[in-house]
N, C-alpha and C positions, 0 to 999 in steps of 0.2 A: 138730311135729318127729317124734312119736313115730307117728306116721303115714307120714310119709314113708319113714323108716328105722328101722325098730324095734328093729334088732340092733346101732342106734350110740346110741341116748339113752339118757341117764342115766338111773335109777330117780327118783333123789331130786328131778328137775326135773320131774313128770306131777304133774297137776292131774289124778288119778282117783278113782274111791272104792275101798274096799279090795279089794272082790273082783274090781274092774279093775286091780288093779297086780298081784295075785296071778297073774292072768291073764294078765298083761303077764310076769310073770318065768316062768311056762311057756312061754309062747311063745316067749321069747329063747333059752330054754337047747333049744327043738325043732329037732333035727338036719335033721328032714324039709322044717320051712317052712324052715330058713335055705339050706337045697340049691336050694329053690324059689323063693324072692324074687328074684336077680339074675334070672332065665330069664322067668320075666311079667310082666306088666303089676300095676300096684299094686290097682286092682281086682279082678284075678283072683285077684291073694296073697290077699287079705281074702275074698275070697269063699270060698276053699278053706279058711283061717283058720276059718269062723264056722261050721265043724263041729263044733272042738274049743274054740274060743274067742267062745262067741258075744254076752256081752254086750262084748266089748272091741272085736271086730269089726264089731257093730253100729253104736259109736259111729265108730267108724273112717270106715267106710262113707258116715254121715250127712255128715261131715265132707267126703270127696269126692265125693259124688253130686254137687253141686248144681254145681262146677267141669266135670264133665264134661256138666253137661245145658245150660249156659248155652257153652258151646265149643262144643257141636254145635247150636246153636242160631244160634251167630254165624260158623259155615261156612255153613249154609243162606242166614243172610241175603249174605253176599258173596259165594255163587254168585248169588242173585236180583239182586241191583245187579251185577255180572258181565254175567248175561244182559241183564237190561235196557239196560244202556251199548250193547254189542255191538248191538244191535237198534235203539236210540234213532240210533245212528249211521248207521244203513245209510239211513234212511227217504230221499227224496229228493221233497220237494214239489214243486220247479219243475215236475216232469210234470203235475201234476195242474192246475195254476196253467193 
């Protein structure tokens, strides 16, 4: 959750260790990231994040990488079955027959 939207979860619900929550509560009260969160992509928050906050952003990060590499990995495959349908359909044996 605290991933997702960092400037709505509670303190008290993080499963961090101390110098990650410490870092969580600079974060929340930074005027700059909270100007900047609604405008980018969640990725790009954290990545601008782990200038000033970097072992919270770190974990952050780990947390969504693997979301966004398994997503662009299952566009690629349903273009390729895309392509492939599209092609499998066209073929026309009877000429060769």
């Amino acid at each position: 959750m605290w991933v997702s939207n960092p400037f709505l979860t509670d303190i008290d619900s993080l499963n961090l260790l101390t110098s990650e929550i410490n870092q969580f509560i600079e974060l929340t009260s930074d005027t700059t990231l909270k100007m900047l969160y609604p405008r980018v992509s969640l990725i790009k928050f954290w990545t601008q994040a782990s200038h000033e906050y970097p072992e919270l952003s770190q974990k952050a990060l780990k947390t969504i990488l693997p979301f966004a590499t398994s997503y662009l990995c299952e566009c690629g495959f349903s273009a390729l079955v895309n392509i492939k349908t599209k092609y499998c359909s066209r073929f026309e044996v009877e000429d060769e027959l």
